[in-house]
Every structure is written in C-alpha cells, then in structure tokens.
N, CA, C and O atoms as a Tripos MOL2 file, in Angstrom:
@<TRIPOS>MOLECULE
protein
  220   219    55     0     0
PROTEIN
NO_CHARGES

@<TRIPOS>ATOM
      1 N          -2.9670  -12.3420   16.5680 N.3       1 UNK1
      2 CA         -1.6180  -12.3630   16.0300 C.3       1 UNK1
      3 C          -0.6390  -11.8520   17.0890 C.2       1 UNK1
      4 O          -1.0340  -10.8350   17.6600 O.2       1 UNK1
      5 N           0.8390  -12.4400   17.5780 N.am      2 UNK2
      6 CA          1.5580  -12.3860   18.3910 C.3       2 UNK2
      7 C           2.2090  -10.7350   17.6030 C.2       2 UNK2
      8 O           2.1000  -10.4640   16.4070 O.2       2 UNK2
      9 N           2.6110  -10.1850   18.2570 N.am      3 UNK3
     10 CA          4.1020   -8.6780   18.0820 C.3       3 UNK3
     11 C           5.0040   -9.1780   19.3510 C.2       3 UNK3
     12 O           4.7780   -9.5060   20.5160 O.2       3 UNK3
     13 N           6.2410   -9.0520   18.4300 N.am      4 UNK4
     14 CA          7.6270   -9.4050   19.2480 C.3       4 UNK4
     15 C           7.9230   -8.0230   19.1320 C.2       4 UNK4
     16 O           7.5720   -7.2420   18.2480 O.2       4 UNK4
     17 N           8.7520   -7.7860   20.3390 N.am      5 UNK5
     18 CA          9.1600   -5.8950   20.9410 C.3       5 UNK5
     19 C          10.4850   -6.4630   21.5780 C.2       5 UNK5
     20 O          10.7910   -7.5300   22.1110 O.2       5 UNK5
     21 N          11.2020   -5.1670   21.2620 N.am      6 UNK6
     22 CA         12.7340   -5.5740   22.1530 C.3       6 UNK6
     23 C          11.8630   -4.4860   23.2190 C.2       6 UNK6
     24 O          10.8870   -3.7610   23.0280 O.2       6 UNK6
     25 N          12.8320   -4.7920   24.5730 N.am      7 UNK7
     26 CA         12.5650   -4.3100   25.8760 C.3       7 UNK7
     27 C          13.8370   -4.4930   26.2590 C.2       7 UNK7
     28 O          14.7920   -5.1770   25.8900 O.2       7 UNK7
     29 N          13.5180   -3.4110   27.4060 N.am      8 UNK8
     30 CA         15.5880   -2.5660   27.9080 C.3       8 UNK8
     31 C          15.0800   -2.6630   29.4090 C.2       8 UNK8
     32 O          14.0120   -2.0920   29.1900 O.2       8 UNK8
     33 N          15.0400   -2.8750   30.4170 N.am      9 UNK9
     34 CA         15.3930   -3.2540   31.9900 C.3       9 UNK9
     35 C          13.2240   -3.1550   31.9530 C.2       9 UNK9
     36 O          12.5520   -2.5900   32.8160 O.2       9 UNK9
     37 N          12.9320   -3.5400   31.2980 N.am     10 UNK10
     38 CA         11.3020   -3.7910   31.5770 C.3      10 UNK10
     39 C          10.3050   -2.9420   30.7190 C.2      10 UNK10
     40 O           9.0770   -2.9890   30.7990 O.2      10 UNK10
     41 N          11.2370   -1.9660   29.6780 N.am     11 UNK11
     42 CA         10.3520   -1.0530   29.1570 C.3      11 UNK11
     43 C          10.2070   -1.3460   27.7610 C.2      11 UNK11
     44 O          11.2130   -1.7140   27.1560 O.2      11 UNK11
     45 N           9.1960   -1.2500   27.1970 N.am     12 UNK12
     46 CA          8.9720   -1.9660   25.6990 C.3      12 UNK12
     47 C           9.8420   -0.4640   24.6860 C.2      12 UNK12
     48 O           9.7810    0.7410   24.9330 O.2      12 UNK12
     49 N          10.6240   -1.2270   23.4900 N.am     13 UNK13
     50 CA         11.1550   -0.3050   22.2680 C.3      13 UNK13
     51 C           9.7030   -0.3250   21.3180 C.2      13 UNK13
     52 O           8.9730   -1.3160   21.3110 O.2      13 UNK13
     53 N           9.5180    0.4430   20.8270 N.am     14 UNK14
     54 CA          8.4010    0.2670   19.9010 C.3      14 UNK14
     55 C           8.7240    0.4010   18.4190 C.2      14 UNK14
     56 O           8.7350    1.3940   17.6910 O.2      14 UNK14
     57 N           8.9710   -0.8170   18.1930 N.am     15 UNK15
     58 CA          9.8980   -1.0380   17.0150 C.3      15 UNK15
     59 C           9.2910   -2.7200   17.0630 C.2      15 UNK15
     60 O           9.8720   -3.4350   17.8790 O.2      15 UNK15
     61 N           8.4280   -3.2210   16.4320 N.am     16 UNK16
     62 CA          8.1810   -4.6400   16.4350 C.3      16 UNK16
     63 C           8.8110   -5.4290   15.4940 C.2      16 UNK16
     64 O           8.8310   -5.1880   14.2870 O.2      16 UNK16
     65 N           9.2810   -6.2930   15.9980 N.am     17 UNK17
     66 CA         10.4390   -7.4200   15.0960 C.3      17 UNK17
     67 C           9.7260   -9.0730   14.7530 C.2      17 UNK17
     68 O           9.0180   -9.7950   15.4550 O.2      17 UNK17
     69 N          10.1990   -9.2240   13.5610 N.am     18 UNK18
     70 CA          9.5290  -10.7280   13.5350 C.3      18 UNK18
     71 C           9.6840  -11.9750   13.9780 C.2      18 UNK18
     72 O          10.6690  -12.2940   13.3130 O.2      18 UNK18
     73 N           9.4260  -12.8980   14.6120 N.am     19 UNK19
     74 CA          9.5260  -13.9080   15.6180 C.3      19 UNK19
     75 C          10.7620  -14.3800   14.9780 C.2      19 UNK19
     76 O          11.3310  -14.4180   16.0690 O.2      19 UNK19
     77 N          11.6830  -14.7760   14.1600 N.am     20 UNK20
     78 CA         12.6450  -14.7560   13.7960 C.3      20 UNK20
     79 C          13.7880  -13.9780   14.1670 C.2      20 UNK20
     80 O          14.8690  -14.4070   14.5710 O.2      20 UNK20
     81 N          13.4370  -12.7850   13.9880 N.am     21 UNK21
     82 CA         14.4910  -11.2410   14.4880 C.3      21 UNK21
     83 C          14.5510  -11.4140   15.7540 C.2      21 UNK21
     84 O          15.6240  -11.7270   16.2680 O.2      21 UNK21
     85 N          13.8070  -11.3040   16.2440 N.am     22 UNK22
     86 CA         13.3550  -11.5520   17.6870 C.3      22 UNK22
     87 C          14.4110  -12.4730   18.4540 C.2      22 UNK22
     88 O          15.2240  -12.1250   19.3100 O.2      22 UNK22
     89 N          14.1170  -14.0920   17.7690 N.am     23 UNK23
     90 CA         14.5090  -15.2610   18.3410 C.3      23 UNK23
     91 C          16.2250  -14.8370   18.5790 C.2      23 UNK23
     92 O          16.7970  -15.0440   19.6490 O.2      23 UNK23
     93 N          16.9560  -14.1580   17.2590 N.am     24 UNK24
     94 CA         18.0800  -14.3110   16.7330 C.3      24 UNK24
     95 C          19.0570  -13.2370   17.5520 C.2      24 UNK24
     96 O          20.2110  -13.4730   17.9110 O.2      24 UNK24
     97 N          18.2880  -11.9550   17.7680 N.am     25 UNK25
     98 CA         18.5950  -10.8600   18.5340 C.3      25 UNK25
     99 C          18.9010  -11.6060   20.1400 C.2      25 UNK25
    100 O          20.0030  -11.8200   20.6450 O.2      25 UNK25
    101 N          18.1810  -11.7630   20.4440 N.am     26 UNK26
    102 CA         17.7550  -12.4430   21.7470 C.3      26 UNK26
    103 C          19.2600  -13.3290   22.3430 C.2      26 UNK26
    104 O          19.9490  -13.0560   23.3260 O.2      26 UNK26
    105 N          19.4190  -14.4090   21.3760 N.am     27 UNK27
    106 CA         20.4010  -15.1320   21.9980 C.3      27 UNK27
    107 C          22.1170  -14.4840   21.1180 C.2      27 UNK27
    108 O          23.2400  -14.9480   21.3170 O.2      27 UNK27
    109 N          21.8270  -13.5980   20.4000 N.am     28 UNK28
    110 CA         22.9480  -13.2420   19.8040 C.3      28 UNK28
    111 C          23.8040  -12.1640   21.0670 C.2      28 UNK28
    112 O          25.0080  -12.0690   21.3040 O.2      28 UNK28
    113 N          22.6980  -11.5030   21.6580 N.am     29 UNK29
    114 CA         23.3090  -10.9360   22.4730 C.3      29 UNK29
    115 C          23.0520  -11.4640   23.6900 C.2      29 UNK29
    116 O          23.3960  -10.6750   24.5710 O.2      29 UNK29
    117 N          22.5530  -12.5510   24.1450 N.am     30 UNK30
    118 CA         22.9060  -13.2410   25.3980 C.3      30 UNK30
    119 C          23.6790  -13.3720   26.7750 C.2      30 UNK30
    120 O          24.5940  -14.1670   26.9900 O.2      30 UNK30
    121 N          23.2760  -12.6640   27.4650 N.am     31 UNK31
    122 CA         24.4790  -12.3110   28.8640 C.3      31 UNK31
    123 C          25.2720  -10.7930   28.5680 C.2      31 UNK31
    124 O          25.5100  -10.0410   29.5130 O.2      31 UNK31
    125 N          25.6900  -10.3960   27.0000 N.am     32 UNK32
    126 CA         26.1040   -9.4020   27.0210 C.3      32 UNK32
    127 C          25.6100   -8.0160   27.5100 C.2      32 UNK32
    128 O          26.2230   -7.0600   27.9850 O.2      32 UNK32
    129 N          24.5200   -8.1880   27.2840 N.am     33 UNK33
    130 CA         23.5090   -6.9540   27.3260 C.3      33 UNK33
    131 C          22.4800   -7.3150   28.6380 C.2      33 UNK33
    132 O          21.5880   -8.1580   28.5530 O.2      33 UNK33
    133 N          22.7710   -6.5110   29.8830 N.am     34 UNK34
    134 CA         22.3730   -6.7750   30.9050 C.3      34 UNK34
    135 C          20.7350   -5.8320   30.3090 C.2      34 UNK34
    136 O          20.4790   -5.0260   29.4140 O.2      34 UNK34
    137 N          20.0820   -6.4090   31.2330 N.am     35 UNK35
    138 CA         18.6290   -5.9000   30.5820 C.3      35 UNK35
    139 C          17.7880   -5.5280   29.4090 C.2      35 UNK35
    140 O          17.1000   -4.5350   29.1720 O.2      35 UNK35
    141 N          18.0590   -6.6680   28.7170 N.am     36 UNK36
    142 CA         17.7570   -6.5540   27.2840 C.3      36 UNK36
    143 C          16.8940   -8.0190   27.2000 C.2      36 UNK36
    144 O          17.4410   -9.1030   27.3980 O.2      36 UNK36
    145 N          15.6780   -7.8890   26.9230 N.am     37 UNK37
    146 CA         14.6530   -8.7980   26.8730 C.3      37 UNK37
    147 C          13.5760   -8.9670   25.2530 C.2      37 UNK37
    148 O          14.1310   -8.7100   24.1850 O.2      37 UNK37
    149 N          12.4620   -9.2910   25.2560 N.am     38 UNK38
    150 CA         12.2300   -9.9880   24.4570 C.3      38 UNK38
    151 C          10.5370  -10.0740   24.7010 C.2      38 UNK38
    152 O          10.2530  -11.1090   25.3050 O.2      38 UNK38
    153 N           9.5270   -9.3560   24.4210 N.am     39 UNK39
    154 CA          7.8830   -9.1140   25.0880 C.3      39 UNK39
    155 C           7.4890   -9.7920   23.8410 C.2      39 UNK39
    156 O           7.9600   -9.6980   22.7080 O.2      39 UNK39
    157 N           6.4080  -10.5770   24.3620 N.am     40 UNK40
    158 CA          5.3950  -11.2890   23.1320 C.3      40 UNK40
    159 C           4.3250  -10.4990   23.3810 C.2      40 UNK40
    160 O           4.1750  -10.6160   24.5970 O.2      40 UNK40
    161 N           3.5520   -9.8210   23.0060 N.am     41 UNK41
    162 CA          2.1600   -9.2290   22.7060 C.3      41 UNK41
    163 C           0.7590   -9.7870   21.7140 C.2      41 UNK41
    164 O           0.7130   -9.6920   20.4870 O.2      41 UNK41
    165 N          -0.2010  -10.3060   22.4940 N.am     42 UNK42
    166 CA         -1.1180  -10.6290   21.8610 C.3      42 UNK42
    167 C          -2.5080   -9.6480   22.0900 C.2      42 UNK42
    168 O          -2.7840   -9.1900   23.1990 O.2      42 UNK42
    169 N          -3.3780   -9.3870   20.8080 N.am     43 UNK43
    170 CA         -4.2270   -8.7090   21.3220 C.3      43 UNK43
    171 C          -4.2220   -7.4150   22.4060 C.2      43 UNK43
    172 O          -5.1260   -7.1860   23.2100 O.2      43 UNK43
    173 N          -2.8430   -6.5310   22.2180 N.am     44 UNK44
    174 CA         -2.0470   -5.2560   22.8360 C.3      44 UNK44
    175 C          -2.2450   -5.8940   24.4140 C.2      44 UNK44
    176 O          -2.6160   -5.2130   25.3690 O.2      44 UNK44
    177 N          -1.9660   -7.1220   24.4640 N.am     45 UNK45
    178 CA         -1.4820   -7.5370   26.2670 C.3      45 UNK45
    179 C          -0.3570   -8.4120   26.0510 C.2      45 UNK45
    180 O          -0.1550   -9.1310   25.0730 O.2      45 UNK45
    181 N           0.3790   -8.2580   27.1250 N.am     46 UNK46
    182 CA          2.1660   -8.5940   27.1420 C.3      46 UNK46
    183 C           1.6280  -10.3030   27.6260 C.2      46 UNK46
    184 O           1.4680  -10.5570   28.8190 O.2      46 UNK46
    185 N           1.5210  -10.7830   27.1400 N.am     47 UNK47
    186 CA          1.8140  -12.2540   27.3870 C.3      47 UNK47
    187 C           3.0960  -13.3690   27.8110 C.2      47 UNK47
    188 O           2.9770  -14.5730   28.0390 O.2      47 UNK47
    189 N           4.1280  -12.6770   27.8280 N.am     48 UNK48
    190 CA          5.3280  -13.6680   27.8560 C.3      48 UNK48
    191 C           6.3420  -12.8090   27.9100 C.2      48 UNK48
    192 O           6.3490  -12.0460   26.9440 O.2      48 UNK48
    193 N           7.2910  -12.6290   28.7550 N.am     49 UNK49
    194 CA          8.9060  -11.8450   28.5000 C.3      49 UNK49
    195 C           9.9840  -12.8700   29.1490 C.2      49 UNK49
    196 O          10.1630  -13.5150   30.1820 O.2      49 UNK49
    197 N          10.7330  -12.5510   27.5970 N.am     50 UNK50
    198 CA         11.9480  -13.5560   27.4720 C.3      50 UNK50
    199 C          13.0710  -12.3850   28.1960 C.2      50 UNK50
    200 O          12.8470  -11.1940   28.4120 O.2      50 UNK50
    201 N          14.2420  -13.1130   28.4580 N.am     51 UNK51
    202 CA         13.7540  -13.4970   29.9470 C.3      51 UNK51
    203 C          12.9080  -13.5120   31.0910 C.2      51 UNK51
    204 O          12.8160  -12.3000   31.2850 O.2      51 UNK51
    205 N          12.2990  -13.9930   31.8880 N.am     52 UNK52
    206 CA         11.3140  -13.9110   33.0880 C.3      52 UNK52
    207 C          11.6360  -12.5380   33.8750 C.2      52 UNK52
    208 O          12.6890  -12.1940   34.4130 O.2      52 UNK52
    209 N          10.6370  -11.9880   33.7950 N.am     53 UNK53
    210 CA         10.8320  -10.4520   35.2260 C.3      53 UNK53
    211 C          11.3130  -11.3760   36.1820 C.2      53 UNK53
    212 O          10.7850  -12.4140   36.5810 O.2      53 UNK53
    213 N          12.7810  -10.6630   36.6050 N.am     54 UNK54
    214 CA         12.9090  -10.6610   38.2630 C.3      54 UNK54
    215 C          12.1300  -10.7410   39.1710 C.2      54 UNK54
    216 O          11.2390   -9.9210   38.9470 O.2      54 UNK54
    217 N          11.9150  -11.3500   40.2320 N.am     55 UNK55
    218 CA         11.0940  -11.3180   41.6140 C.3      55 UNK55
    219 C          11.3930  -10.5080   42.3610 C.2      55 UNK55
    220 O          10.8100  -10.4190   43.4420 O.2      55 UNK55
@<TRIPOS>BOND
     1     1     2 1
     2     2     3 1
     3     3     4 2
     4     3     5 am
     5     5     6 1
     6     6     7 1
     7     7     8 2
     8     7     9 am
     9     9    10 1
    10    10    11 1
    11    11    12 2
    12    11    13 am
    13    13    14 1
    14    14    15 1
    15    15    16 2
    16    15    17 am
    17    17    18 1
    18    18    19 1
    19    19    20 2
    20    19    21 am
    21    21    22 1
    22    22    23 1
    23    23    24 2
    24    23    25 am
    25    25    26 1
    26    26    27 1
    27    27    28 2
    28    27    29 am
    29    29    30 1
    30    30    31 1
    31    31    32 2
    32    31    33 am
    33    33    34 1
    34    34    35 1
    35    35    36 2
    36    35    37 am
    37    37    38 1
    38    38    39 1
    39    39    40 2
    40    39    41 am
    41    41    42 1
    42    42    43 1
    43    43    44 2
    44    43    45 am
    45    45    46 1
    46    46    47 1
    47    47    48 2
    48    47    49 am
    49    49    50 1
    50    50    51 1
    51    51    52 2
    52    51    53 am
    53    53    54 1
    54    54    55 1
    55    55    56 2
    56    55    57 am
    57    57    58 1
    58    58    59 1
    59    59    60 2
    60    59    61 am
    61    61    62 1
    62    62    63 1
    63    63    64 2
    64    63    65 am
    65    65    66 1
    66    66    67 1
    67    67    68 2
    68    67    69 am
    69    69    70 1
    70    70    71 1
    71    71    72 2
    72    71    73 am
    73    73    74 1
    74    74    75 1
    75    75    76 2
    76    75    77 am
    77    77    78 1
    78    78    79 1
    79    79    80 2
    80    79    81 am
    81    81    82 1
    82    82    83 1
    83    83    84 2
    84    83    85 am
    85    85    86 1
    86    86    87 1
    87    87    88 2
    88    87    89 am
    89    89    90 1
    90    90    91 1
    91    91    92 2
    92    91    93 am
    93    93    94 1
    94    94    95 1
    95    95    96 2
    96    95    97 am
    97    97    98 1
    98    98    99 1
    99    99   100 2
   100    99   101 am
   101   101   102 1
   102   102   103 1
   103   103   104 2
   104   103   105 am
   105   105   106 1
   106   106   107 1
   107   107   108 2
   108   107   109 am
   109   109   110 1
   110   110   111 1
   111   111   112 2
   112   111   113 am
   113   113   114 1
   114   114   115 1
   115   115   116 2
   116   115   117 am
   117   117   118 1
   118   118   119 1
   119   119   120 2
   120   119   121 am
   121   121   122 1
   122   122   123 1
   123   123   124 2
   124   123   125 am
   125   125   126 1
   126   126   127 1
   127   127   128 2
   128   127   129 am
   129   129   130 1
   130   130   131 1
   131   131   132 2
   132   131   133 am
   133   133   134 1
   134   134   135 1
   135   135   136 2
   136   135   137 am
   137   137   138 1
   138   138   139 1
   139   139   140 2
   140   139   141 am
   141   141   142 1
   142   142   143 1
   143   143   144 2
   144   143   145 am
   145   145   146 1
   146   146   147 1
   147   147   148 2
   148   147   149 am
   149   149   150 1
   150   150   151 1
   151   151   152 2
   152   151   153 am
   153   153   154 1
   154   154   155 1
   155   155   156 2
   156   155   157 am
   157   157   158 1
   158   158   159 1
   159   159   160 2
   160   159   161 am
   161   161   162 1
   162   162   163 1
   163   163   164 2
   164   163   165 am
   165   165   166 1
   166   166   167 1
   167   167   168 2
   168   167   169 am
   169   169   170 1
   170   170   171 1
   171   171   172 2
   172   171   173 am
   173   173   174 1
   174   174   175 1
   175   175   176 2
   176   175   177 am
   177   177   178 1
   178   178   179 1
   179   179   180 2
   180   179   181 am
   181   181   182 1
   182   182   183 1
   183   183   184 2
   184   183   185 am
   185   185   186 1
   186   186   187 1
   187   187   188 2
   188   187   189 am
   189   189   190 1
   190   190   191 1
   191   191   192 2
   192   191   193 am
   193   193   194 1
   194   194   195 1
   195   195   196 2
   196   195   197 am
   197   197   198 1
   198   198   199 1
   199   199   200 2
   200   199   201 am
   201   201   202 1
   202   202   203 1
   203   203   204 2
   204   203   205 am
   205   205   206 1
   206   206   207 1
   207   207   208 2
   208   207   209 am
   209   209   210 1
   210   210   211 1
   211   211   212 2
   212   211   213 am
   213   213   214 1
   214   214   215 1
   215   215   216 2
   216   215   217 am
   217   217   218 1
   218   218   219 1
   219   219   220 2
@<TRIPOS>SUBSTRUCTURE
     1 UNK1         2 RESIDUE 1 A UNK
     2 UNK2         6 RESIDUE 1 A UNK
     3 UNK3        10 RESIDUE 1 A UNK
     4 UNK4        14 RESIDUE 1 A UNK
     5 UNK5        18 RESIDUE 1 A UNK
     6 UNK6        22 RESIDUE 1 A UNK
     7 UNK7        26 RESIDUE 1 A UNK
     8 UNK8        30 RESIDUE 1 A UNK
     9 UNK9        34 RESIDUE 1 A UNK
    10 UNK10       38 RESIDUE 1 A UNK
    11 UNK11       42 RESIDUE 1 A UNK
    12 UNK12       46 RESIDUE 1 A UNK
    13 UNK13       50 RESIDUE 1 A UNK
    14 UNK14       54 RESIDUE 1 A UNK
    15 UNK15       58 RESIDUE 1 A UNK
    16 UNK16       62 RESIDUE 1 A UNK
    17 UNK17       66 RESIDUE 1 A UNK
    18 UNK18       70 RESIDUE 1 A UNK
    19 UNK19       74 RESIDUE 1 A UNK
    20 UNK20       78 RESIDUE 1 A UNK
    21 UNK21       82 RESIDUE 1 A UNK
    22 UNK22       86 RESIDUE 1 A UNK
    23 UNK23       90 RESIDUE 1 A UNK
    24 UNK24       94 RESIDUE 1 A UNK
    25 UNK25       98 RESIDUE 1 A UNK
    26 UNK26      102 RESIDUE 1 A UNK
    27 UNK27      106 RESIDUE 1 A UNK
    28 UNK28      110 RESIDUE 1 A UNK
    29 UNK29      114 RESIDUE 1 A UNK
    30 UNK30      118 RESIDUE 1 A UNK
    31 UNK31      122 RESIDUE 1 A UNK
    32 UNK32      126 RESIDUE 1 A UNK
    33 UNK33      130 RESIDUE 1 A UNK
    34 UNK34      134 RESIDUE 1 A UNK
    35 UNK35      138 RESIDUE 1 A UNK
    36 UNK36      142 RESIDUE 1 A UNK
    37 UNK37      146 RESIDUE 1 A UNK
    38 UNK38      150 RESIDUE 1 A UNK
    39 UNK39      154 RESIDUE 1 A UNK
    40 UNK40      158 RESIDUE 1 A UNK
    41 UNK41      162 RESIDUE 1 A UNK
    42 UNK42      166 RESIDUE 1 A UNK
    43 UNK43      170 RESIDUE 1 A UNK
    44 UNK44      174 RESIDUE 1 A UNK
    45 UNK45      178 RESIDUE 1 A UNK
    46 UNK46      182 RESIDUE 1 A UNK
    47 UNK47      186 RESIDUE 1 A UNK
    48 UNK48      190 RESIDUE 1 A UNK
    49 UNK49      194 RESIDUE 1 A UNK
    50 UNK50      198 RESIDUE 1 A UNK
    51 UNK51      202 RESIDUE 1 A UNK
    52 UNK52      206 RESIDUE 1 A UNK
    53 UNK53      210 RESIDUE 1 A UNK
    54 UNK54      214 RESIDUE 1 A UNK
    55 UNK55      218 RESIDUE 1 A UNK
C-alpha cells in the first residue's frame, strides 16, 4: 500500500495524506511554496517525489 507525506526542502512531515489530499495540496500550492513536495512511500521506502530532487 502507497503513504503520501508532505515534504519541506527534502524532509518528510509525518502526517500522511490521502492520494487525493496529496494530489490537491500539491498543485494548489504550486510555485508558491518554494520547497514543498510530495513523497510516495511503499513498503517504508520513498519511491517517487513530486517534484523530482534537484541534481
């Protein structure tokens, strides 16, 4: 089962939101909120962050 987590310049909130909350948070605050992302977690490993880590 996936856990959606808000994340602040790379660090997970531990507060899990539902892929919905998630989706809605995400683009509601869009560009406003410099470092504010979006971690998919499967099986307690980070699989995916919305937006992509920086290089």
């Amino acid at each position: 089962m996936r856990k959606y987590y808000l994340a602040y310049n790379g660090k997970r909130v531990d507060v899990p939101l539902s892929r919905e909350e998630a989706i809605l948070l995400l683009f509601t605050t869009r560009g406003k909120v410099k470092g504010l992302s979006i971690q998919i977690y499967q099986n307690g490993r980070m699989i995916k962050q919305i937006p992509k880590k920086p290089r």
